[in-house]
C-alpha positions in Angstrom: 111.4 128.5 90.3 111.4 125.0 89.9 108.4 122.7 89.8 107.7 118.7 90.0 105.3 117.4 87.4 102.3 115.4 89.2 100.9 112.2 87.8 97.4 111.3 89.8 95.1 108.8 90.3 92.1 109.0 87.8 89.7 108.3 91.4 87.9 111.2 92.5 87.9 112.3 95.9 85.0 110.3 97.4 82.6 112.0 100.6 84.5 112.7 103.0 85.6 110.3 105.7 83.1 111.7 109.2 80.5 110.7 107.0 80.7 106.7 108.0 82.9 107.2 111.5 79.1 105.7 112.7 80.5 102.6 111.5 84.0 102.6 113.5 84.2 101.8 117.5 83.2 104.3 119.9 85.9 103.5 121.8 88.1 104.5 119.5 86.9 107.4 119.0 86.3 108.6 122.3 90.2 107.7 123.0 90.7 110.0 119.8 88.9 113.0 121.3 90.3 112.4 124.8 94.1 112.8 122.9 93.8 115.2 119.8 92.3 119.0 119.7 91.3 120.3 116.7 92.5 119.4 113.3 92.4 122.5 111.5 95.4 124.0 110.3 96.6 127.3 109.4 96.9 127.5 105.5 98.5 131.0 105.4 102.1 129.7 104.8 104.3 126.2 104.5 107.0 127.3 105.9 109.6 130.1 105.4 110.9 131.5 101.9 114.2 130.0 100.8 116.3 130.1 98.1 116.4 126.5 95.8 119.4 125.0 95.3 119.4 121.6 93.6 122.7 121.4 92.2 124.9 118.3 94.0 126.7 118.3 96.6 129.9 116.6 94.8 132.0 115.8 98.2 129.3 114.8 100.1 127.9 112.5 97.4 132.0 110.9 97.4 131.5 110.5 101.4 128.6 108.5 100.8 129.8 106.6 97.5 133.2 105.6 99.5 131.1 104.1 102.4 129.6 102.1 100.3 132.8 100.7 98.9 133.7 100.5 102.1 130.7 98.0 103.1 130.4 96.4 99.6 134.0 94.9 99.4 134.2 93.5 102.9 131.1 91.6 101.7 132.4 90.5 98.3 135.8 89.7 100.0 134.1 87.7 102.8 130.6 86.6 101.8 130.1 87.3 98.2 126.7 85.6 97.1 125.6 85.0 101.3 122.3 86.4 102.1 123.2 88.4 104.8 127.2 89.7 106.4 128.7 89.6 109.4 131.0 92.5 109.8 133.2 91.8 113.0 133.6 87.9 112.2 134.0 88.8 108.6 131.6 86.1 107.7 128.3 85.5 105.4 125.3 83.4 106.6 122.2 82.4 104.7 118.7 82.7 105.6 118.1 78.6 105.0 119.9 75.4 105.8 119.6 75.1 101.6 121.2 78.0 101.1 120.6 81.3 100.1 119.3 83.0 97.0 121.6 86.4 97.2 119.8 88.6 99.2 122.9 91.0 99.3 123.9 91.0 96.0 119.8 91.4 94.7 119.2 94.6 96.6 122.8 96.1 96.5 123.1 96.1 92.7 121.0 99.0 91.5 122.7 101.2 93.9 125.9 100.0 92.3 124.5 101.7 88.8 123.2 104.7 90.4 126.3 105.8 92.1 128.4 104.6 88.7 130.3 101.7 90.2 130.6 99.9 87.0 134.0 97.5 87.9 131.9 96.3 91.3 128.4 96.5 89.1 129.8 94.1 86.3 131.1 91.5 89.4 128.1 91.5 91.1 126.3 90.9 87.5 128.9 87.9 86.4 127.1 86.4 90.1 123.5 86.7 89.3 124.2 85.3 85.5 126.1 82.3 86.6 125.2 81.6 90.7 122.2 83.1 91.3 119.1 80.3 92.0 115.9 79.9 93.2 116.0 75.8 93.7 115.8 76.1 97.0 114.4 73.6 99.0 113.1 75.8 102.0 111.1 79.0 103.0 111.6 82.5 102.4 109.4 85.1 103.8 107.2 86.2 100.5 107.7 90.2 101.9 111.2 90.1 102.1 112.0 88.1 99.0 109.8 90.0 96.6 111.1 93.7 97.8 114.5 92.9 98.2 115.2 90.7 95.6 112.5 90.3 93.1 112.8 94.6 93.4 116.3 94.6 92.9 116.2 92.7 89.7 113.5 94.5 88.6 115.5 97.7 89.0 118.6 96.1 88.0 117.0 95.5 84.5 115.6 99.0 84.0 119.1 100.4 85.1 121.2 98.5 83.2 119.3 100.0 79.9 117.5 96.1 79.7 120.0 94.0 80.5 117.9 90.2 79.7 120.0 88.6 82.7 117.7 90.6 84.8 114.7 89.9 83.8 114.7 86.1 83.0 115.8 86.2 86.9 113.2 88.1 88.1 110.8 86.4 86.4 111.8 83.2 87.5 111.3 84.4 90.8 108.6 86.0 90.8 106.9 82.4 89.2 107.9 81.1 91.6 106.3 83.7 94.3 102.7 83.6 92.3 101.6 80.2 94.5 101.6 82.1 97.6 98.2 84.2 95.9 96.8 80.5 96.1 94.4 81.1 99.0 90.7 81.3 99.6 90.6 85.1 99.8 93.6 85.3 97.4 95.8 87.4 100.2 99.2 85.6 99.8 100.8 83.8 102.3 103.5 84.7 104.4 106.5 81.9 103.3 107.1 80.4 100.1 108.8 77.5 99.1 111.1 78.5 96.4 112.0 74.7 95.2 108.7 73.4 95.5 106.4 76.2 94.0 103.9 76.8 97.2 103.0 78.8 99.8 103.6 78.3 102.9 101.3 79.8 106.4 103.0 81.4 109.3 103.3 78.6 112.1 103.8 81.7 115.0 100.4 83.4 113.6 98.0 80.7 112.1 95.5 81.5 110.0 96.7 85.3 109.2 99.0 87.9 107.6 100.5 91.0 107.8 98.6 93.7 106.2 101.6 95.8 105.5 103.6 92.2 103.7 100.6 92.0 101.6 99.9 95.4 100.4 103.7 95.6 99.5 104.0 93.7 96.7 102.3 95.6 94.1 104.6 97.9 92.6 107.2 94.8 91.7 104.4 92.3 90.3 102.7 95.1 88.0 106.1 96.1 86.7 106.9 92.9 86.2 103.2 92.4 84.1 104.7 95.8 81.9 108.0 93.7 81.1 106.4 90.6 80.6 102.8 91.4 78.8 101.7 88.5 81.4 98.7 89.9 83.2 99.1 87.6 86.0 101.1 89.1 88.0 98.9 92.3 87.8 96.0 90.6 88.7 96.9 88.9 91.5 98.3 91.7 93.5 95.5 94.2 92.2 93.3 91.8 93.9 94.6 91.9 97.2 94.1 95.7 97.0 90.5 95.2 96.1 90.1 92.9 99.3 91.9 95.2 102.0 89.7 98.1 100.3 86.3 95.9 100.5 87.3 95.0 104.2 89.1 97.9 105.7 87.5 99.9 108.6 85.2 103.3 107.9 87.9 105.6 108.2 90.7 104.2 106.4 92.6 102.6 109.0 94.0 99.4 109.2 94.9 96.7 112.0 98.1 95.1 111.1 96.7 91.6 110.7 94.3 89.9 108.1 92.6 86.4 108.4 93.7 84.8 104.8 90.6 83.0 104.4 88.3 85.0 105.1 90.1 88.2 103.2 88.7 90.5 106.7 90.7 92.3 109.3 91.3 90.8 112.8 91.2 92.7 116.2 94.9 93.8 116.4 97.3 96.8 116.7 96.5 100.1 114.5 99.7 101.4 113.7 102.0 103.1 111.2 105.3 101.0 112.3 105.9 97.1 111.8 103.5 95.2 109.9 101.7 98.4 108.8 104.4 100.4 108.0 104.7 100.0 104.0 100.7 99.3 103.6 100.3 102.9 104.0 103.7 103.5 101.8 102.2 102.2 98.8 98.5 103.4 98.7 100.7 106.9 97.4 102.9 105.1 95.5 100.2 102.7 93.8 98.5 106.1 93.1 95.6 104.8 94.8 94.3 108.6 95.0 90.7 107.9 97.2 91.6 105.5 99.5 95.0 107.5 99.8 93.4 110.5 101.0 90.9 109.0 103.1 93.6 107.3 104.9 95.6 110.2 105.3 92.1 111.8 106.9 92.1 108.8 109.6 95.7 109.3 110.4 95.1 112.9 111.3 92.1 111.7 113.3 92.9 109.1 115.2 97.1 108.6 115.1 98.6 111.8 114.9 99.5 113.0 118.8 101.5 115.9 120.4 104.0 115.6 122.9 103.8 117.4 126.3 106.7 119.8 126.4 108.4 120.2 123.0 105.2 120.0 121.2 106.4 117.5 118.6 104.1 116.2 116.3 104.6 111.8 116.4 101.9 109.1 115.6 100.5 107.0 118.8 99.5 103.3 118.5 95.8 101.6 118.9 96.1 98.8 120.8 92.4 96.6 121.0 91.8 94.7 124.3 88.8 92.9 125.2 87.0 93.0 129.0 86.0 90.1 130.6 82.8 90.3 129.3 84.5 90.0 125.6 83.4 93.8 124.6 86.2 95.1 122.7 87.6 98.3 122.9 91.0 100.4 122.4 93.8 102.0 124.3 95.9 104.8 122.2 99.2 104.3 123.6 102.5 107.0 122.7 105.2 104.5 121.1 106.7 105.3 118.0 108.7 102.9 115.5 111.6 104.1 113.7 110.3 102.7 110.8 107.5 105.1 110.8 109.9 107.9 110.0 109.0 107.2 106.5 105.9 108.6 106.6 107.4 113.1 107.2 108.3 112.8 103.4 105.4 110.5 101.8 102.6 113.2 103.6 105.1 116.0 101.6 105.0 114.2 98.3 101.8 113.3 98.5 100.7 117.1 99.6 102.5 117.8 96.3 100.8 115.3 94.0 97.6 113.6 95.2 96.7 117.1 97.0 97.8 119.1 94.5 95.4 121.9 92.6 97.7 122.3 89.4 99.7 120.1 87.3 102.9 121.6 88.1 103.2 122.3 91.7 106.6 125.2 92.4 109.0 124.0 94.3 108.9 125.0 96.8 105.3 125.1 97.2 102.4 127.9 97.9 99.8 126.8 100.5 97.4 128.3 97.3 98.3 125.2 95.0 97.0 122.9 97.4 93.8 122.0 98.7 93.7 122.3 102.3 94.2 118.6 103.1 97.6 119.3 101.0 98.9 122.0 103.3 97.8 119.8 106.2 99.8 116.8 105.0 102.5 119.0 104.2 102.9 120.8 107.8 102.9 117.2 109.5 104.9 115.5 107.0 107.4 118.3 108.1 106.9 118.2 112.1 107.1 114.1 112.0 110.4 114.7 110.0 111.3 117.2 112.5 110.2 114.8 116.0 112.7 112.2 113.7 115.2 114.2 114.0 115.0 114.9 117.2 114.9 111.2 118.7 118.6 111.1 116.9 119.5 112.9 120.0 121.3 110.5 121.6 124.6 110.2 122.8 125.7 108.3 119.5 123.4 111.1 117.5 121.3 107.9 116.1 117.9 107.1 116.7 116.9 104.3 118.4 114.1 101.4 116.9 111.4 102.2 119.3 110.6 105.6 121.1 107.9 106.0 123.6 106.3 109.6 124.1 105.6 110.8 127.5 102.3 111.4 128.8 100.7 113.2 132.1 100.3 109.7 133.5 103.2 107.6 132.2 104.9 108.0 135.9 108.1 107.6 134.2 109.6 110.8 136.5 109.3 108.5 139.3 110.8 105.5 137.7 113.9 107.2 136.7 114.0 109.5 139.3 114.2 112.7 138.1 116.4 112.0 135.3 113.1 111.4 132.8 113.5 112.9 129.1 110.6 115.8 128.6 109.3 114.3 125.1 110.5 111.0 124.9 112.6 108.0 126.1 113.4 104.5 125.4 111.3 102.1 127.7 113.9 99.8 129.8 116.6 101.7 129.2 117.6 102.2 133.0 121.3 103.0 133.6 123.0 100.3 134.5 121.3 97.6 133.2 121.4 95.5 129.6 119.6 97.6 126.8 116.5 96.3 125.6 116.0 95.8 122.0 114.3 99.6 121.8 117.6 100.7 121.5 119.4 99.7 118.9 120.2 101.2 115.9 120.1 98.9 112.9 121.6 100.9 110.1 117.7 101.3 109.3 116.8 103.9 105.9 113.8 105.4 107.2 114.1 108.7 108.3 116.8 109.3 105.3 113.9 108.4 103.1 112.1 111.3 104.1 114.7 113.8 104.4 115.3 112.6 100.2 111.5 113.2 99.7 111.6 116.4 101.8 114.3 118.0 100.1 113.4 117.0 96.4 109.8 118.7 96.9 110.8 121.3 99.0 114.6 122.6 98.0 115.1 123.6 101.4 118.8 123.1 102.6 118.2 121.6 106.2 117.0 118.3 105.0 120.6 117.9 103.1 122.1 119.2 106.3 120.5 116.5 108.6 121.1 114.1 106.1 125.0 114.9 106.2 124.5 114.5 110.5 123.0 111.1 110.2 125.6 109.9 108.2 128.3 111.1 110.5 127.0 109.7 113.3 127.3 106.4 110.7 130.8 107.0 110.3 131.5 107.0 113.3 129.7 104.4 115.3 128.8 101.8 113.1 132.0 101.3 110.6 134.0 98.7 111.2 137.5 99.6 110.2 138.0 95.8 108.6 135.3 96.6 106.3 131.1 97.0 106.6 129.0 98.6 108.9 127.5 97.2 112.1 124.6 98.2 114.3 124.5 99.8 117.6 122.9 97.8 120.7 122.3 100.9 123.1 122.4 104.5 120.5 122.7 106.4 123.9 125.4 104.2 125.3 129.2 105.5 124.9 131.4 103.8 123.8 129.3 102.2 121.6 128.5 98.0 121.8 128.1 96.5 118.1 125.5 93.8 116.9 127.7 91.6 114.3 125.2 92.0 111.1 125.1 94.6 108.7 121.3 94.3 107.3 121.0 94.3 103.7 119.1 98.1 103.2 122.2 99.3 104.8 123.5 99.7 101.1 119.9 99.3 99.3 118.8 101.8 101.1 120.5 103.9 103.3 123.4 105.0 101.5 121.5 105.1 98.4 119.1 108.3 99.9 122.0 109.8 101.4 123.9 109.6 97.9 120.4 111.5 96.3 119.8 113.5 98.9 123.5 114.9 97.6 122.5 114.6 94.0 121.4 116.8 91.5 117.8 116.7 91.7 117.8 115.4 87.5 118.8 112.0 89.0 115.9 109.7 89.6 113.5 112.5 89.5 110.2 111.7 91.8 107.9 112.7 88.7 109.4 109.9 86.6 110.3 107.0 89.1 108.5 105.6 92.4 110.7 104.1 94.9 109.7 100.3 96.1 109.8 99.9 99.9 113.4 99.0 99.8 114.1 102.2 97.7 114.1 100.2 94.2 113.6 102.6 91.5 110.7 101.7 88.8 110.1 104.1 86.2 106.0 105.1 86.3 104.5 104.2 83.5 100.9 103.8 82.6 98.9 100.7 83.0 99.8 97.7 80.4 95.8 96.2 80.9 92.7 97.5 81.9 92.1 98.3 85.6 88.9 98.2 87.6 90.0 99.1 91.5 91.6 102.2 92.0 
């Protein structure tokens, strides 16, 4: 029997999260009782008995390194050192008229030295030694650049066995990255001006940021205070932690925008998708063991819905809207990001560590090593990975960006006249008529991710078997014979209509969890490594300086 060796948080689990839902809208919580039953869970079992098999899957794992050859050298052939690739026009474009800072190359790199690539490794290395630079005149979202590229370097270094190019790079950047912390609250801002040093606010949302952009940037600046024995970067990124805790709503949920000045949360969406996706990543990953479990307790509560027919387990939406009498209150609505797919194997892991009774948790696990808030999290972490799954069936067998869930009073049996899905559909796709952006498939990591997570703490052989169906479906809709892989406007439209841009966590991320969901389970193991947002690998290590929030 195998195990996985847990490393948690020194916080203790604090009262329990009922105790101050006096503090949190009534409306929400009436919409909460209206939609969920109860939240107890059966703690008998966590699943059925199989046999563990961790050994790798050696021609699966050459499927996946091949596609990435396959997407790698159309880019070096055609875009080498471009932020982002065009497939079909076999062309690179940059995310600034000033150029571009090798967004590709940044977050491609590490995946190069996991899957041994060393002949396209030592190219893409000659690049960052000699072309790479930050002296660029013009804005770069702060999110983006520090998880793609500040990440990749990072991992890049510890990969390489310390190779120096890496880190004088990534500390360049990330110098460069510290005057966006220079606000009143000290919650960065959203752009950064990489030539000129300085922050710069978001002219489409003034005054505010995303919660999830800047609660993601922790694991890459306190790495980067381990390399550098510079306790800046630490304390800068801790302290926006410390705000979002001091400010958060009673139960641990977050809306996904913050006022920057004042360091408070502003009437918006409650969600786990865009703009709050990776906030709730990283509380696990940060090993932020109270406020991770609390949250977890609000998700249950307040997000975590059934569907009508199929019973699948998905997470709704809060939306806040205000009467005409300004009284605020909130509508729970059934829509569904595929980038909350992350979450199925995150509630697993953490189940396995943060929830954990023993040290050494079997693999897979017995409900009695877990505290029931464990088994919980396990049993939905599984059922989200499942309702995943299931919105890859489409016509192209991939999942679409957005999914709606149906409801009694959705009326979408009438709209579509008798052709309505029974769990869910994509809203606007009506036959006939253009797709709407719900529907496309953008080569995106997230539901991969999980089925990684799942199968490392579980050893159960249907998370590899998925995994292998996903990347078929890959194969054959989205590669571009020239070279690269494109997305898919409409996933449920045959034959299938390509977007020309292959996104950068195509080969950061995607085909780097399919190629460990084949691998033996010694590479990367989860009790010595924690995967950024953009599936960087940073080894864990133990705090460098003396910490205060947790």
């Amino acid at each position: 029997m195998s195990t996985l060796r847990q490393r948690k948080g020194e916080a203790s689990r604090k009262s329990s999260v009922d105790s101050s839902t006096e503090h949190y809208p009534n409306t929400i919580l009436k919409a909460a009782e209206q939609w969920l039953g109860s939240s107890q869970v059966d703690t008998s079992i966590l699943g059925t008995a199989h046999e563990v098999d961790f050994s790798a899957d050696a021609e699966k794992q050459n499927a996946v390194v091949a596609a990435f050859k396959h997407a790698w050298l159309a880019y070096e052939r055609d875009a080498m050192g471009d932020d982002e690739y065009h497939p079909i026009s076999r062309k690179g474009s940059n995310l600034t008229q000033a150029g571009g800072i090798g967004y590709t190359v940044a977050d491609s790199i590490d995946t190069m030295l996991i899957m041994g690539l060393d002949e396209e490794y030592q190219r893409a290395r000659e690049w960052v030694a000699t072309k790479m630079s930050f002296e660029r005149d013009a804005n770069f979202n702060t999110f983006e650049t520090t998880i793609r590229v500040l990440g990749g370097l990072l991992a890049a270094y510890h990969l390489s066995h310390e190779d120096p190019v890496f880190l004088e790079k990534a500390v360049d950047l990330g110098d460069r990255i510290l005057a966006t912390f220079d606000t009143p609250s000290g919650l960065p801002l959203t752009m950064v001006n990489l030539g000129r040093q300085t922050g710069v606010a978001d002219p489409d949302y003034p005054g505010l940021v995303s919660t999830a952009e800047v609660a993601t940037l922790q694991l890459e600046f306190r790495y980067l205070t381990l390399l550098t024995d510079e306790d800046v970067y630490w304390k800068k990124a801790e302290k926006v932690m410390a705000i979002i805790k001091a400010a958060r709503m009673p139960p641990g949920l977050a809306t996904i925008f913050m006022n920057y000045q004042e360091g408070r949360f502003v009437p918006a969406a409650i969600r786990l998708g865009s703009r709050g996706d990776s906030y709730y990543e990283y509380l696990l990953k940060q090993y932020l063991q109270t406020m991770y479990m609390d949250t977890m307790d609000a998700i249950h509560g307040h997000l975590i819905q059934t569907s009508v027919n199929k019973r699948l387990t998905y997470t709704a939406e809060l939306i806040p809207e205000r009467s005409r009498n300004g009284e605020l209150s909130w509508r729970l609505t059934p829509k569904q990001d595929h980038l909350v797919c992350f979450i199925g194997g995150s509630l697993m892991l953490g189940a396995v560590t943060t929830d954990a009774l023993i040290e050494d948790v079997p693999v897979p696990p017995s409900a009695q090593f877990l505290t029931s808030q464990g088994v919980r999290d396990w049993k939905t972490g599984a059922e989200l990975i499942r309702t995943c799954m299931a919105t890859h069936e489409t016509a192209t067998g991939l999942a679409p960006e957005i999914v709606h869930f149906r409801i009694p009073s959705d009326g979408v049996d009438a709209m579509l006249q008798g052709q309505a899905p029974q769990d869910w559909y994509i809203k606007g796709a009506r036959p006939g008529q253009f797709p709407p952006l719900d529907a496309r498939y953008i080569l995106r990591p997230e539901t991969v991710e999980s089925l990684f997570l799942a199968f490392r703490v579980s050893g159960d052989k249907r998370y590899r078997d998925w995994g292998w169906q996903i990347f078929q479906a890959i194969e054959k809709y989205c590669r571009i014979e020239s070279g690269g892989y494109a997305s898919v406007v409409n996933v449920d439209e045959l034959p299938a209509r390509h977007e020309d841009k292959m996104e950068t966590f195509m080969m950061s991320e995607t085909l780097k969890y399919l190629y460990l969901l084949f691998a033996d389970a010694s590479v990367l193991p989860l009790s010595d490594y924690v995967f950024n947002t953009e599936a960087h690998p940073f080894p864990v290590f133990n705090p460098p300086i003396r910490t205060g929030f947790s």
